[in-house]
C-alpha positions in Angstrom: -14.8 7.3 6.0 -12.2 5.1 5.1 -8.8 5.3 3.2 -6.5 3.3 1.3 -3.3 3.4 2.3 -1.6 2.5 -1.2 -0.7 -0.8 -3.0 -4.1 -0.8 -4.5 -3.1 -3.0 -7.4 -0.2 -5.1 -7.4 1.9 -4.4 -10.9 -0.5 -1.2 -12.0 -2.1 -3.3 -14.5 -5.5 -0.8 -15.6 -7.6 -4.3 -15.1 -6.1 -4.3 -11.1 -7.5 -1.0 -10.8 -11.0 -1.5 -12.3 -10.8 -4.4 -9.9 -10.2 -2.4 -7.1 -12.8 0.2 -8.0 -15.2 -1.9 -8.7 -15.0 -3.6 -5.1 -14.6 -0.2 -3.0 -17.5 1.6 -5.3 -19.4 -2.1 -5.6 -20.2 -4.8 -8.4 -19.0 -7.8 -10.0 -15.3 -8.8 -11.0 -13.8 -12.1 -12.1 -10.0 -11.9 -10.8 -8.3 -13.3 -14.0 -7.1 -12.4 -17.2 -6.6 -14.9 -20.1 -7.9 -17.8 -20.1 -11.2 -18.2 -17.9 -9.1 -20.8 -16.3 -5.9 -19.8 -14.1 -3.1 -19.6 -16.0 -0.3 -19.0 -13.2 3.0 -20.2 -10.7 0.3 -22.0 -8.7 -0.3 -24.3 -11.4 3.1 -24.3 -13.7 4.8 -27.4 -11.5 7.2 -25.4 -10.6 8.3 -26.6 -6.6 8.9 -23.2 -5.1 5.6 -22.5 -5.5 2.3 -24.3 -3.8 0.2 -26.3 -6.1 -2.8 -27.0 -4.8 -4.1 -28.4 -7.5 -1.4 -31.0 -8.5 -0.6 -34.3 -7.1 3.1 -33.9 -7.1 5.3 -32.7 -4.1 6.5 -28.7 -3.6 8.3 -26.6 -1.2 4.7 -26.1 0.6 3.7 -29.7 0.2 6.6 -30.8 2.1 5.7 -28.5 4.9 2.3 -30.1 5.7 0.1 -27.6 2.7 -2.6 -29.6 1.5 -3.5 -30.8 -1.9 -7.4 -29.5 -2.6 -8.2 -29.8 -6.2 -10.0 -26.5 -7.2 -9.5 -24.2 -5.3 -7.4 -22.1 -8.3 -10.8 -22.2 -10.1 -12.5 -21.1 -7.4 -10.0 -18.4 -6.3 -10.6 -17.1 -9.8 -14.6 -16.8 -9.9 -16.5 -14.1 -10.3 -17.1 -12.3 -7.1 -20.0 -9.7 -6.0 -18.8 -7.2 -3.8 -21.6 -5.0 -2.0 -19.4 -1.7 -2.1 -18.7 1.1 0.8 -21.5 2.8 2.3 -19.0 5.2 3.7 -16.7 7.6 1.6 -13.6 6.6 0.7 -10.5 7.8 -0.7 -7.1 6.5 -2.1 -3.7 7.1 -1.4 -0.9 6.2 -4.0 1.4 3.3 -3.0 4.7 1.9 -5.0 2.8 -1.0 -6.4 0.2 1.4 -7.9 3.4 3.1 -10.3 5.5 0.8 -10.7 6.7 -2.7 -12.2 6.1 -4.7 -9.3 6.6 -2.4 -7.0 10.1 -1.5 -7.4 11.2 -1.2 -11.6 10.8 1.6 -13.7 8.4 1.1 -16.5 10.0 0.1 -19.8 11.6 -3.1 -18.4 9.1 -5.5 -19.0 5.9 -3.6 -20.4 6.0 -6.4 -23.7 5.4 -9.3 -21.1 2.4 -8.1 -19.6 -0.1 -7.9 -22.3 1.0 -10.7 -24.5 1.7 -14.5 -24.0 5.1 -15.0 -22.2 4.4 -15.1 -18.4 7.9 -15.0 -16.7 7.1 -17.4 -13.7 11.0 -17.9 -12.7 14.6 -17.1 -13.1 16.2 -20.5 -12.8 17.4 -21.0 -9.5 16.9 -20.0 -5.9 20.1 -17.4 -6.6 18.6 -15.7 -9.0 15.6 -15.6 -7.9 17.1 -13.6 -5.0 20.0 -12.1 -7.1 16.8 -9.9 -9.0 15.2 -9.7 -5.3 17.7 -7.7 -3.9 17.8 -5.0 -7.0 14.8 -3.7 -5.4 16.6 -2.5 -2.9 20.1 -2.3 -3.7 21.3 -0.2 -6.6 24.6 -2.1 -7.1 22.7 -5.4 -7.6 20.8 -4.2 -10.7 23.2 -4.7 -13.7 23.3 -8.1 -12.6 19.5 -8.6 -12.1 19.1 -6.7 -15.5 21.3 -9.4 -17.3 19.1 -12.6 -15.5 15.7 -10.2 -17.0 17.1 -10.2 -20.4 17.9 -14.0 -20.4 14.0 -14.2 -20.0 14.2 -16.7 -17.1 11.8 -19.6 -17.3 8.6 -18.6 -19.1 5.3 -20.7 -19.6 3.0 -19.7 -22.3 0.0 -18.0 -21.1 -3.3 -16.6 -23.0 -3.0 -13.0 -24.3 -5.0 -9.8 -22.5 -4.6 -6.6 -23.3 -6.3 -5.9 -20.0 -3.0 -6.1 -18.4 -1.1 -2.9 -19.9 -0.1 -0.5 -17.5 -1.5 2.5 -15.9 0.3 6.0 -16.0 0.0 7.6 -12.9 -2.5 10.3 -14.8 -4.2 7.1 -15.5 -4.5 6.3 -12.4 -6.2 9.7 -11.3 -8.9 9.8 -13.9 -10.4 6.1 -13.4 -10.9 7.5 -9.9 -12.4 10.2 -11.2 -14.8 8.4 -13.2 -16.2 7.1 -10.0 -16.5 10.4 -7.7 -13.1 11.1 -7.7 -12.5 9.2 -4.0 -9.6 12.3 -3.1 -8.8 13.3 -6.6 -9.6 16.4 -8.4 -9.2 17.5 -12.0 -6.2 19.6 -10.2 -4.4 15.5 -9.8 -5.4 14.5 -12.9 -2.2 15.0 -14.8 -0.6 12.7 -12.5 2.0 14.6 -11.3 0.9 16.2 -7.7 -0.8 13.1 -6.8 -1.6 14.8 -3.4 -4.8 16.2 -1.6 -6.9 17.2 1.1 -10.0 15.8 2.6 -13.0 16.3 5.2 -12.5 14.0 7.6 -14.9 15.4 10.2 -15.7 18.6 11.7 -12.7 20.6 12.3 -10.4 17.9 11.3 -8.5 17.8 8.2 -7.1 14.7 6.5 -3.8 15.4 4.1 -3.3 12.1 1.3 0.4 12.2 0.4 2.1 10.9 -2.6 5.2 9.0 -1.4 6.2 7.1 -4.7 8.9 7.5 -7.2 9.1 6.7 -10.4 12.6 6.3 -10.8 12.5 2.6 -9.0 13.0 1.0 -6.3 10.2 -0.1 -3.4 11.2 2.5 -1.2 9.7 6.3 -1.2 10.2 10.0 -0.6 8.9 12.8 -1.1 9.4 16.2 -3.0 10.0 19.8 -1.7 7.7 21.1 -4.1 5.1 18.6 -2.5 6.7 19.4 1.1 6.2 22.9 0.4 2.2 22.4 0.2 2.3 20.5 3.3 3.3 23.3 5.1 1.4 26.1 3.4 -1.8 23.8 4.3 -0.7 23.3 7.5 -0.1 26.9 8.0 -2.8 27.8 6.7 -5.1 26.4 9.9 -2.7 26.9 12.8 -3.0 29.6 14.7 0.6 28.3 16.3 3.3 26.8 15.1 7.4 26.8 14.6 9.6 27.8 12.3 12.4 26.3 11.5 14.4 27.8 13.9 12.0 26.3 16.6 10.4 30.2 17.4 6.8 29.6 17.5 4.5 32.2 15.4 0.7 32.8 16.2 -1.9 34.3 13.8 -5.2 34.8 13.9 -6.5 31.4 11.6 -9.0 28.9 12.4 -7.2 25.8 14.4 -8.2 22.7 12.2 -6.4 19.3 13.6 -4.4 17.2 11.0 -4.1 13.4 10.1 -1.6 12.7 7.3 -1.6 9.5 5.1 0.8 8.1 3.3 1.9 4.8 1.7 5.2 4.9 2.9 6.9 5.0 6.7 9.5 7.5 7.8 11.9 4.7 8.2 10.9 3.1 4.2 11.7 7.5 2.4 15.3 6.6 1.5 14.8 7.2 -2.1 15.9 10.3 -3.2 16.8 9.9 -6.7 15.1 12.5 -8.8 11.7 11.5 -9.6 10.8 12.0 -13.7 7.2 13.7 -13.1 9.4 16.7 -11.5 13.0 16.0 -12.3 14.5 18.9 -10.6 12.5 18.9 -7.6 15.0 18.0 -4.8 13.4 14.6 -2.9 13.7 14.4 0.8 13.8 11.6 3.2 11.6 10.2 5.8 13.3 12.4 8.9 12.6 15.6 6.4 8.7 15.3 6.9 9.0 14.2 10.2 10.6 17.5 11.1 7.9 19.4 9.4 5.2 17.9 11.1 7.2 18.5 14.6 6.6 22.5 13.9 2.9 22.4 13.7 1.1 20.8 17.3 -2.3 20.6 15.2 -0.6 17.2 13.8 -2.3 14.3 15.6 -0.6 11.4 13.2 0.7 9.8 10.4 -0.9 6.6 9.0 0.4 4.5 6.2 1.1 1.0 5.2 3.9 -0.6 2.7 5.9 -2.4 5.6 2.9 -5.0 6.1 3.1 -4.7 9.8 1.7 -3.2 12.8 3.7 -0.8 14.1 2.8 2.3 16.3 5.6 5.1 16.3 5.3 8.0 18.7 7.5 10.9 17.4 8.0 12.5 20.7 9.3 16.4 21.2 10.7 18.2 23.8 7.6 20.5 23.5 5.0 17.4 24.1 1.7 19.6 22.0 4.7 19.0 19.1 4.9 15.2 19.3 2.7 13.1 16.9 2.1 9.5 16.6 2.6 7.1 13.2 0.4 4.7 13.1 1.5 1.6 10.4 -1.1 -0.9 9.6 -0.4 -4.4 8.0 -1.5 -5.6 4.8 -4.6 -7.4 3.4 -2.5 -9.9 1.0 -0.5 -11.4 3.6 -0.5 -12.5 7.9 -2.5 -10.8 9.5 -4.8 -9.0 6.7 -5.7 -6.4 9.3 -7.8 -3.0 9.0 -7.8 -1.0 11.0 -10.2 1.8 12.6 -9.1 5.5 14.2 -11.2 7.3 15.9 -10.2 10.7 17.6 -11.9 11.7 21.4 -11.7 14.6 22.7 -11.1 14.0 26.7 -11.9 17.6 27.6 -8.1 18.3 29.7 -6.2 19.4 27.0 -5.5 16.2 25.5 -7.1 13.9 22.7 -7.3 10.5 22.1 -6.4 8.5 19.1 -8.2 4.9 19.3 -6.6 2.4 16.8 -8.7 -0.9 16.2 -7.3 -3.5 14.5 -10.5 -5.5 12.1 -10.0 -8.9 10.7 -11.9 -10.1 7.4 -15.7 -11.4 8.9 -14.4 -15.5 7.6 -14.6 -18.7 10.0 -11.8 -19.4 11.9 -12.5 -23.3 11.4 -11.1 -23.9 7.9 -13.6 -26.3 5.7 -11.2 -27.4 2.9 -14.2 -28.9 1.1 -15.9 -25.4 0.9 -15.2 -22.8 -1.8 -17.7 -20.2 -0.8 -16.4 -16.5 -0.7 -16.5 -16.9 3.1 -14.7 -19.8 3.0 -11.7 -18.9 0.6 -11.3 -16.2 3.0 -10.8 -18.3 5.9 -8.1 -20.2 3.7 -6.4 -17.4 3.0 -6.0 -16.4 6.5 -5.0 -20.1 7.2 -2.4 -20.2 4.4 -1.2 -16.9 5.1 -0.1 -17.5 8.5 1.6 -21.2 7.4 3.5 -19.1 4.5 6.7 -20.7 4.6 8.0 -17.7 3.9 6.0 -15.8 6.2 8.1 -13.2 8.3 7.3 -13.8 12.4 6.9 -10.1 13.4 4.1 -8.8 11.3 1.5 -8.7 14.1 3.5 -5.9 16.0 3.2 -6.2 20.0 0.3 -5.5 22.7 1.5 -1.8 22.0 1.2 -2.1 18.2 -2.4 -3.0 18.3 -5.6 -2.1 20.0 -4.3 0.8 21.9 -5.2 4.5 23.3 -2.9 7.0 22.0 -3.0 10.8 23.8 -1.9 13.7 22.2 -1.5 17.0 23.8 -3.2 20.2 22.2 -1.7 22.7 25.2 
């Protein structure tokens, strides 16, 4: 089985989520909108961003990027995707409700359908002065004044394709196609959150870390809290309370591996969210306590930070420690998958194996080929020359390929 850790779609468009369906479940998609031709910041001659096709000088250009004439074409073909043979299922990330990732809806919801494409806001400062709003409350009157001036625009061809999702939305395409997690229970869109069959005696729990009230960062609700624990409960026959005094009851022991899109250390965002606006949100360190009280937890898995990163959660009582297991992205350095499996050693401890994939491409870049194959391995070139590329995203030796124990005793 396999499971998307969130960021699905990058500004919830509903023609980024038939795109991503239609890969997972299999069949054909042309990435573009518009014009059949790309219509983007690659092409708008604008230096901060590369343009491959162009013969002019940009930021990239200056940096050694080549010029190859089209490849924007080709990145914009129609593509045949042979589908999952496995199950799959799909986990909510920030991108997937929210105006790129980190603005309420409302801001901008005119621009996206219609034929203003902002592709700038002037200047390197204000570029970054509407960056930081993302993260920093005090920045966004500021940003909000550079998003009303409009910033530079270029005129692109009308879609209606591009109008955004509702997180009910969201739900019910998935539903359409077996459902992937999702039951008619989620398809309201406000408990985005599930369980699943991951194998025999072992219980997967998708989480819903996003709010809607902005920002790129996450948390999570006590009403949604609240069911963590009653499922938990509900197949341990030990755990803690709160108080730390462990209860036993005759229930069938099932283990646990939760998924999330964001980390502990990204849950800082606990401004009420509008799908249950009196539902107090808790941080990252919250659910982390939680899952300390039941030793059925093996680990948490999630994505958002695009790195590797493997966090064990120790406890003074080691059957109550867990691991977090953080994966790095497909759209950037180093587009890595990766693969769990659990082992049972037979001494009172199991093993969590965490294999890191890459995408099946030639290492050798041919930049005269535009096969599928081939504009993969450019990607992964590209990616790793991104001149904005951060240096840590690979994680160390002990982010990787590793052997994690966990103690059932």
């Amino acid at each position: 089985m396999q499971t998307a850790t969130g960021d699905n779609t990058d500004n919830h468009e509903h023609v980024e989520l038939d795109w991503f369906l239609t890969v997972l479940n299999g069949g054909s998609i042309t990435p573009n909108t518009g014009d059949a031709r790309y219509e983007g910041v690659q092409n708008a001659a604008i230096s901060t961003f590369w343009q491959p096709d162009l013969s002019g000088t940009d930021d990239y250009k200056s940096k050694g990027f080549p010029r190859l004439p089209g490849l924007l074409d080709a990145a914009v073909s129609t593509f045949t995707s042979p589908g999952l043979d496995i199950p799959w299922y799909s986990t909510i990330g920030n991108h997937d409700d929210s105006v790129v990732g980190a603005l309420p809806d409302g801001l901008l919801d005119s621009w996206y359908t219609g034929r203003k494409k902002i592709v700038g806001f002037g200047d390197p400062v204000q570029n970054a002065k509407v960056a930081k709003a993302f993260n920093d409350p005090t920045a966004i009157p500021e940003a909000m004044a550079i998003l009303a001036s409009g910033g530079v625009v270029r005129t692109v061809t009308p879609d209606d394709r591009r109008r955004l999702f509702t997180t009910g939305e969201y739900v019910r395409k998935h539903l359409q196609t077996g459902g992937h997690g999702y039951t008619d229970a989620n398809a309201d869109g406000v408990d985005v959150f599930y369980t699943f069959r991951m194998a025999p005696g072992v219980t997967g729990i998708s989480m819903d870390t996003t709010n809607l009230a902005g920002f790129s960062t996450g948390s999570i609700g006590l009403h949604q809290l609240n069911w963590i624990e009653r499922t938990l409960r509900r197949n341990s026959s030990l755990y803690y309370d709160w108080l730390g005094r462990p209860t036993r009851q005759n229930v069938s022991d099932e283990l646990f591996v939760l998924f999330s899109h964001h980390t502990s250390g990204s849950m800082g965002n606990v401004l009420p969210d509008r799908r249950r606006p009196l539902d107090p949100r808790m941080n990252g360190d919250a659910l982390v306590n939680l899952l300390h009280r039941f030793p059925n937890v093996l680990a948490w898995v999630n994505g958002h930070t695009h790195r590797n990163v493997i966090t064990p959660h120790r406890h003074d009582t080691p059957s109550r420690g867990f691991w977090e297991i953080n994966t790095a992205a497909h759209v950037d350095y180093p587009q890595h998958a990766r693969v769990i499996e659990v082992a049972d050693n037979g001494d009172g401890t199991l093993s969590l194996f965490t294999t890191l994939l890459e995408a099946d491409a030639p290492y050798q870049v041919d930049y005269d080929d535009r096969s599928d194959p081939a504009l993969a391995s450019l990607c992964r070139e590209f990616t790793y020359n991104d001149i904005h590329s951060r240096t840590d995203p690979l994680g160390t030796p002990l982010d990787r390929n590793t052997e994690l124990l966990v103690s059932v005793r």
